[in-house]
N, CA, C and O atoms as a printed pandas DataFrame, in Angstrom:
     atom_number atom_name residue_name chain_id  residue_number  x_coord  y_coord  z_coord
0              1         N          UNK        A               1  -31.531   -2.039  -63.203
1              2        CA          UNK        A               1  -31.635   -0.594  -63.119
2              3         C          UNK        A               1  -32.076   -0.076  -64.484
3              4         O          UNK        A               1  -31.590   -0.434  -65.557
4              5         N          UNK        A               2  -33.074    0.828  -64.310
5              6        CA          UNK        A               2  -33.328    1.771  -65.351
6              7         C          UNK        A               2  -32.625    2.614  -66.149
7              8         O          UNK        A               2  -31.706    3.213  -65.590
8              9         N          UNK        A               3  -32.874    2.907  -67.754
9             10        CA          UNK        A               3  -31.613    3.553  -68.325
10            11         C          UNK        A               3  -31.959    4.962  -67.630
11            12         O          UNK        A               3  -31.038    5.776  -67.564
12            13         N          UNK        A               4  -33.395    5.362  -67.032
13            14        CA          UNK        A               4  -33.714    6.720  -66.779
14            15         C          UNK        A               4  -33.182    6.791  -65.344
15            16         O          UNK        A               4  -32.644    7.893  -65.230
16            17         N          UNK        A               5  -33.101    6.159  -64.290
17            18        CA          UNK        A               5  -32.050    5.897  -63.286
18            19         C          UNK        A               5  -30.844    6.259  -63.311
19            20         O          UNK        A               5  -30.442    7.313  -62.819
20            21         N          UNK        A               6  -30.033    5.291  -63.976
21            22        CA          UNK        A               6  -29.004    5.293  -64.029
22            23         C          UNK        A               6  -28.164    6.593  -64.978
23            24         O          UNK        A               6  -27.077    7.082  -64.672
24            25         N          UNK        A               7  -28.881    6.906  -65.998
25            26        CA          UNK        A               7  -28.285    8.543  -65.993
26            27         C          UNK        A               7  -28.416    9.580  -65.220
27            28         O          UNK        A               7  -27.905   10.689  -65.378
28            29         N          UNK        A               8  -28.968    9.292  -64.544
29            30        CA          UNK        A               8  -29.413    9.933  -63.807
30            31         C          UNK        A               8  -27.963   10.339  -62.413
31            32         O          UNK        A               8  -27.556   11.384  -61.908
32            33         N          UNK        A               9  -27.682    9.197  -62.294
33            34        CA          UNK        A               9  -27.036    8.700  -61.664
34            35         C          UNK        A               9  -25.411    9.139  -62.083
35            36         O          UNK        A               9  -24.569    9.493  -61.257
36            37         N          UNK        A              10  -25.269    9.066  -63.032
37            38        CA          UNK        A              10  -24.155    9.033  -63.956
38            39         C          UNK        A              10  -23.426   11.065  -64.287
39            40         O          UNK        A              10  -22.276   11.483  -64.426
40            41         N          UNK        A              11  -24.569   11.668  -64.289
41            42        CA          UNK        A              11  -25.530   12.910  -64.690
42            43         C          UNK        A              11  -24.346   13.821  -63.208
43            44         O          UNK        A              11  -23.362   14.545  -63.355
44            45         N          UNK        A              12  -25.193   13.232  -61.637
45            46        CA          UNK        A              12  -24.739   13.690  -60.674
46            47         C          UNK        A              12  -23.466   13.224  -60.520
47            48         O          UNK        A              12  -22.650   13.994  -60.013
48            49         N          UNK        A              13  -22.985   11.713  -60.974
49            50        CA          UNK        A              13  -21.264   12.069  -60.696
50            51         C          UNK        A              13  -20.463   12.698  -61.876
51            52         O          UNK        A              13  -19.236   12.795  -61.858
52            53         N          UNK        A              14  -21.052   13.011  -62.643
53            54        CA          UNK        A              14  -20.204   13.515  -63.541
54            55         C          UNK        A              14  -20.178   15.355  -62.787
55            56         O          UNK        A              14  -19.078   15.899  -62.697
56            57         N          UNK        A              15  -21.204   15.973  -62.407
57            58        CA          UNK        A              15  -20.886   17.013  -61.502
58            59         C          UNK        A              15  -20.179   16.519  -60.400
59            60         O          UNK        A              15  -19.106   17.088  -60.203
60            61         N          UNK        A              16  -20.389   15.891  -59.858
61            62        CA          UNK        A              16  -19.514   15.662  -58.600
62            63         C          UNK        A              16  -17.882   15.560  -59.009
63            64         O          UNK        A              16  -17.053   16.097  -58.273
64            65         N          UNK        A              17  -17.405   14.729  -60.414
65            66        CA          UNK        A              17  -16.305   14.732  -60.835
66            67         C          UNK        A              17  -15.597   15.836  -61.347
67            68         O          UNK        A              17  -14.385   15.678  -61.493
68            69         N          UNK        A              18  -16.178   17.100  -61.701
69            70        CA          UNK        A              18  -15.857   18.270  -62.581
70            71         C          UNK        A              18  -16.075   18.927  -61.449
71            72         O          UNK        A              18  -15.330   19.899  -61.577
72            73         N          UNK        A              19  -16.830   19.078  -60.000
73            74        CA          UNK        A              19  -16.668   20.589  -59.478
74            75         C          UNK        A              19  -15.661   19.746  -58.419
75            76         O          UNK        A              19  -15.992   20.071  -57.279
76            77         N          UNK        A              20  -14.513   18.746  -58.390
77            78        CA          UNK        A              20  -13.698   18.387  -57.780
78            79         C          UNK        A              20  -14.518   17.957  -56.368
79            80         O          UNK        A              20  -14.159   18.539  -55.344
80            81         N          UNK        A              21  -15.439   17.114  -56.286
81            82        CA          UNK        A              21  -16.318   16.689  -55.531
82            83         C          UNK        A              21  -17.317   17.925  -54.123
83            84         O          UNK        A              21  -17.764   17.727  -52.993
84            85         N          UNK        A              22  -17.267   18.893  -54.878
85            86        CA          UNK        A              22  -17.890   20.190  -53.957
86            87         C          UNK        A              22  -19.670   19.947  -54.561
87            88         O          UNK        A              22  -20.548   19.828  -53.706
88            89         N          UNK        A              23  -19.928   19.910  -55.617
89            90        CA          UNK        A              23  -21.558   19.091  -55.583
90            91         C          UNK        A              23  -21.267   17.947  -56.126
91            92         O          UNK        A              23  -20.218   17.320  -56.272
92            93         N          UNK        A              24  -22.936   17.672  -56.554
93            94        CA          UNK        A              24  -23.293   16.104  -57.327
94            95         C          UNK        A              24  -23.199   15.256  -56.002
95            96         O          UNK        A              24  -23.428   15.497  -54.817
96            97         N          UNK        A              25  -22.681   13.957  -56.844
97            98        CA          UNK        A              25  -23.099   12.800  -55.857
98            99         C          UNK        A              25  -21.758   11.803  -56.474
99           100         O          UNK        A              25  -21.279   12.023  -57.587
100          101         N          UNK        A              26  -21.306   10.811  -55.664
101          102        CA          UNK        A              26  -20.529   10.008  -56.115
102          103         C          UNK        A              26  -21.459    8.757  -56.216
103          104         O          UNK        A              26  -22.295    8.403  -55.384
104          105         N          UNK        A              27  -21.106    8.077  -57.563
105          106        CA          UNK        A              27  -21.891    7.139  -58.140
106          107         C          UNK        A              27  -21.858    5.994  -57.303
107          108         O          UNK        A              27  -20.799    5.504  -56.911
108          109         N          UNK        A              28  -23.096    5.504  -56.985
109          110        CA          UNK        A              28  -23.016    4.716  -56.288
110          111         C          UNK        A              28  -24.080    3.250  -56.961
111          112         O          UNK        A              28  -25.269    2.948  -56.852
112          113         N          UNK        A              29  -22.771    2.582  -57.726
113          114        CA          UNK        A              29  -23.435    1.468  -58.378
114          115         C          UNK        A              29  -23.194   -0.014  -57.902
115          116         O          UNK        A              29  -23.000   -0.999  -58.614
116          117         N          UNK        A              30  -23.270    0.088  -56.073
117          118        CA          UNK        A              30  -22.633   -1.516  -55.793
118          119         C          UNK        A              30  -23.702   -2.571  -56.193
119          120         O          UNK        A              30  -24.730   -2.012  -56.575
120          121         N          UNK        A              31  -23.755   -3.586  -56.214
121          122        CA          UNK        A              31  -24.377   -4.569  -56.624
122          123         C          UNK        A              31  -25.527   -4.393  -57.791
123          124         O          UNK        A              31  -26.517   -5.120  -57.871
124          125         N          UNK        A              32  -25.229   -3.316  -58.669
125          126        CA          UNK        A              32  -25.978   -2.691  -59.803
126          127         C          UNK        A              32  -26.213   -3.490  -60.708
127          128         O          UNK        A              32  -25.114   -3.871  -61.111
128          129         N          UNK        A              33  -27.064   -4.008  -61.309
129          130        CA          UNK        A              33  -26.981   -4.715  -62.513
130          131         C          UNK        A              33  -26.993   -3.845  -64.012
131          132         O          UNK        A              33  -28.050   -3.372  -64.431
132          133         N          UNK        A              34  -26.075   -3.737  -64.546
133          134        CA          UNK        A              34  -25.830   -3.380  -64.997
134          135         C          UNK        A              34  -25.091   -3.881  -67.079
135          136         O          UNK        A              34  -24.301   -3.378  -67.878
136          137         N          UNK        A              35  -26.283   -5.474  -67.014
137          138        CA          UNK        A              35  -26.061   -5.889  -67.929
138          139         C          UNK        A              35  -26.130   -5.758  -69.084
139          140         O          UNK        A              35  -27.303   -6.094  -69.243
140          141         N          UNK        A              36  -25.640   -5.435  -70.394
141          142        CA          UNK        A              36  -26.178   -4.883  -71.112
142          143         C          UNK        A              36  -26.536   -3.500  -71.411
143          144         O          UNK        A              36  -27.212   -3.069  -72.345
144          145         N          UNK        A              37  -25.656   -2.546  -69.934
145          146        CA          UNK        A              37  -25.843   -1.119  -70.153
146          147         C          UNK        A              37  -25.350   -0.552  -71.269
147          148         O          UNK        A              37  -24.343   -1.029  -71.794
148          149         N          UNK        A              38  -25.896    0.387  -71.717
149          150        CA          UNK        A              38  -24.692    1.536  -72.691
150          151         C          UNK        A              38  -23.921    2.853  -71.707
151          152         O          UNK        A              38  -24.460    3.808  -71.148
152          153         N          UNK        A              39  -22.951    2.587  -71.747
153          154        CA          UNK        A              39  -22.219    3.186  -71.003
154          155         C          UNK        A              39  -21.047    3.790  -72.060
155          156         O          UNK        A              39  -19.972    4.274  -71.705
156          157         N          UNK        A              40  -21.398    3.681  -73.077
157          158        CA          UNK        A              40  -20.067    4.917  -74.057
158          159         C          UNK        A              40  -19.951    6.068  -73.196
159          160         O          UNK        A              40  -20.893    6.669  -72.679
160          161         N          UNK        A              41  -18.708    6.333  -73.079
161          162        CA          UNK        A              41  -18.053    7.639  -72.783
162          163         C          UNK        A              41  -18.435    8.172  -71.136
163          164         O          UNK        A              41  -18.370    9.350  -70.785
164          165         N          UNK        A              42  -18.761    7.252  -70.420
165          166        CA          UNK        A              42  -19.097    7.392  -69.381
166          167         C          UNK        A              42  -17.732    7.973  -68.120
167          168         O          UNK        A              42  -16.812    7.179  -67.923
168          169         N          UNK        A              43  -17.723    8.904  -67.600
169          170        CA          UNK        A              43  -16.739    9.201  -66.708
170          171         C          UNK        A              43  -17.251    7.924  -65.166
171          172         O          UNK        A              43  -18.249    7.794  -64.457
172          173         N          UNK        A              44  -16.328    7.449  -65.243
173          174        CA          UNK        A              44  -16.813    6.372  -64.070
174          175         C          UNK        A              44  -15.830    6.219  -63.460
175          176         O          UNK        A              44  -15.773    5.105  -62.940
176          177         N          UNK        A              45  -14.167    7.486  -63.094
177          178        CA          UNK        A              45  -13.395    7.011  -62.244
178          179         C          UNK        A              45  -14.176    7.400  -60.850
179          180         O          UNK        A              45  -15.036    8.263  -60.673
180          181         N          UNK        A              46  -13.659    6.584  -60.030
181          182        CA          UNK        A              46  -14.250    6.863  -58.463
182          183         C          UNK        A              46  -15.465    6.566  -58.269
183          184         O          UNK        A              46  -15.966    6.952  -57.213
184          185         N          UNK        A              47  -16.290    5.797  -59.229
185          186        CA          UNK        A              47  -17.530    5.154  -59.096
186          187         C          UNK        A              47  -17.442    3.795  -58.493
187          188         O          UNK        A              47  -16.678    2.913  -58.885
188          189         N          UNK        A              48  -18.547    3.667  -57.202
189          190        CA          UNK        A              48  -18.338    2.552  -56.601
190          191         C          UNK        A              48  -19.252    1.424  -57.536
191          192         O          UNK        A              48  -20.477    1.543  -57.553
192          193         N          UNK        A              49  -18.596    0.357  -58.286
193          194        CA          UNK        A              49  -19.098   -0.715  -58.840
194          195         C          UNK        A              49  -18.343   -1.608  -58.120
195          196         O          UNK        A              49  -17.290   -2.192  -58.374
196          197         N          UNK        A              50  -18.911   -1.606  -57.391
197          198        CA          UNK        A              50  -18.318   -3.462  -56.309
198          199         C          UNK        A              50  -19.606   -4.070  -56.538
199          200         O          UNK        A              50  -20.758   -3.763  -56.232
200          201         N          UNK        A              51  -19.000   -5.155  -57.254
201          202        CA          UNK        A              51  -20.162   -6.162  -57.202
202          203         C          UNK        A              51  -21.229   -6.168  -58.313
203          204         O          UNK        A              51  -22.071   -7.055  -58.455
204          205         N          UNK        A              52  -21.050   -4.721  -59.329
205          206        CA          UNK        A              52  -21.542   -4.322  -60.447
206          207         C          UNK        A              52  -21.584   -5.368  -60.938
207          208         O          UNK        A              52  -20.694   -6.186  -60.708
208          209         N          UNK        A              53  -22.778   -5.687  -61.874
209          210        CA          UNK        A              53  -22.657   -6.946  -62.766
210          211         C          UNK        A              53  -22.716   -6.219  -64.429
211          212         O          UNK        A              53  -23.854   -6.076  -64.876
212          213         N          UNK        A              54  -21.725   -5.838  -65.189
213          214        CA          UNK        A              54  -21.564   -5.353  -66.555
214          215         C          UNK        A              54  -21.234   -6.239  -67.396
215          216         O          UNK        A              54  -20.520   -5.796  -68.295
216          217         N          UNK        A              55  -21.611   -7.938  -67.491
217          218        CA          UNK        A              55  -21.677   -8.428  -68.521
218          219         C          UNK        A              55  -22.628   -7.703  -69.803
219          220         O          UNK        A              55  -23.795   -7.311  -69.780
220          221         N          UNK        A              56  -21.797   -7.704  -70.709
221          222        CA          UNK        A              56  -22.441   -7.587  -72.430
222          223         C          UNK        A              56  -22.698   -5.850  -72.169
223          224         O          UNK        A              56  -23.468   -5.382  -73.009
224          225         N          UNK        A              57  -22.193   -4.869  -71.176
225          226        CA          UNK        A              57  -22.244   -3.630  -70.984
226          227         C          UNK        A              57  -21.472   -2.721  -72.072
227          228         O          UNK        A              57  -20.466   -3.419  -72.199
228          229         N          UNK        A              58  -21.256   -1.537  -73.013
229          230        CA          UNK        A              58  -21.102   -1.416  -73.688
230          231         C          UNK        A              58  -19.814    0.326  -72.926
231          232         O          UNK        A              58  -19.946    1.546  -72.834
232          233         N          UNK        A              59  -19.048   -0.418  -72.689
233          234        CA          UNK        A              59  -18.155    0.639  -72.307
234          235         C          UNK        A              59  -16.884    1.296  -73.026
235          236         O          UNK        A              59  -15.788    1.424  -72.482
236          237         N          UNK        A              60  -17.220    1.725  -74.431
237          238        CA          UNK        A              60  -16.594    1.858  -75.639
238          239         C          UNK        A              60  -16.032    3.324  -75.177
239          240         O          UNK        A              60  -16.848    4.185  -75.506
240          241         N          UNK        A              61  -14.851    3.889  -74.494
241          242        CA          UNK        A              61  -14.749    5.042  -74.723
242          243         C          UNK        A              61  -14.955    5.773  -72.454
243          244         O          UNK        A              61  -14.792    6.910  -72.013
244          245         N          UNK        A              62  -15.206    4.919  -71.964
245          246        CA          UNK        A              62  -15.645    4.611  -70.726
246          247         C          UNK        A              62  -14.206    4.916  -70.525
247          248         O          UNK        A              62  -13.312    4.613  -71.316
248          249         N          UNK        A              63  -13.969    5.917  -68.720
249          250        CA          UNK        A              63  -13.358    5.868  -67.477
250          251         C          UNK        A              63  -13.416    5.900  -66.374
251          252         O          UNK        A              63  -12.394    5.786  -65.698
């Protein structure tokens, strides 16, 4: 996945997480590769990563 993707991505659940799921989108990262992402400070509760692959992913500050 693309870093321009995947903020993208990240972008709509973070609205979806703050208007208490009334917009946005819930993240939907199953079988995402996701190696090597930067993901600092990323709100990622309730994000579906089943199967996410985040080896060497950089989730410093990440929930």
């Amino acid at each position: 996945m693309n870093s321009a993707d995947l903020s993208k991505i990240l972008e709509e659940h973070k609205v979806w997480i703050t208007s208490m799921r009334e917009s946005g989108s819930r993240a939907n990262l199953c079988d995402a590769n996701l190696c090597g992402a930067d993901l600092r400070g990323a709100n990622l509760c309730d994000a579906n990563l089943r199967g996410a692959d985040l080896r060497g992913a950089n989730l410093c500050d990440a929930n």
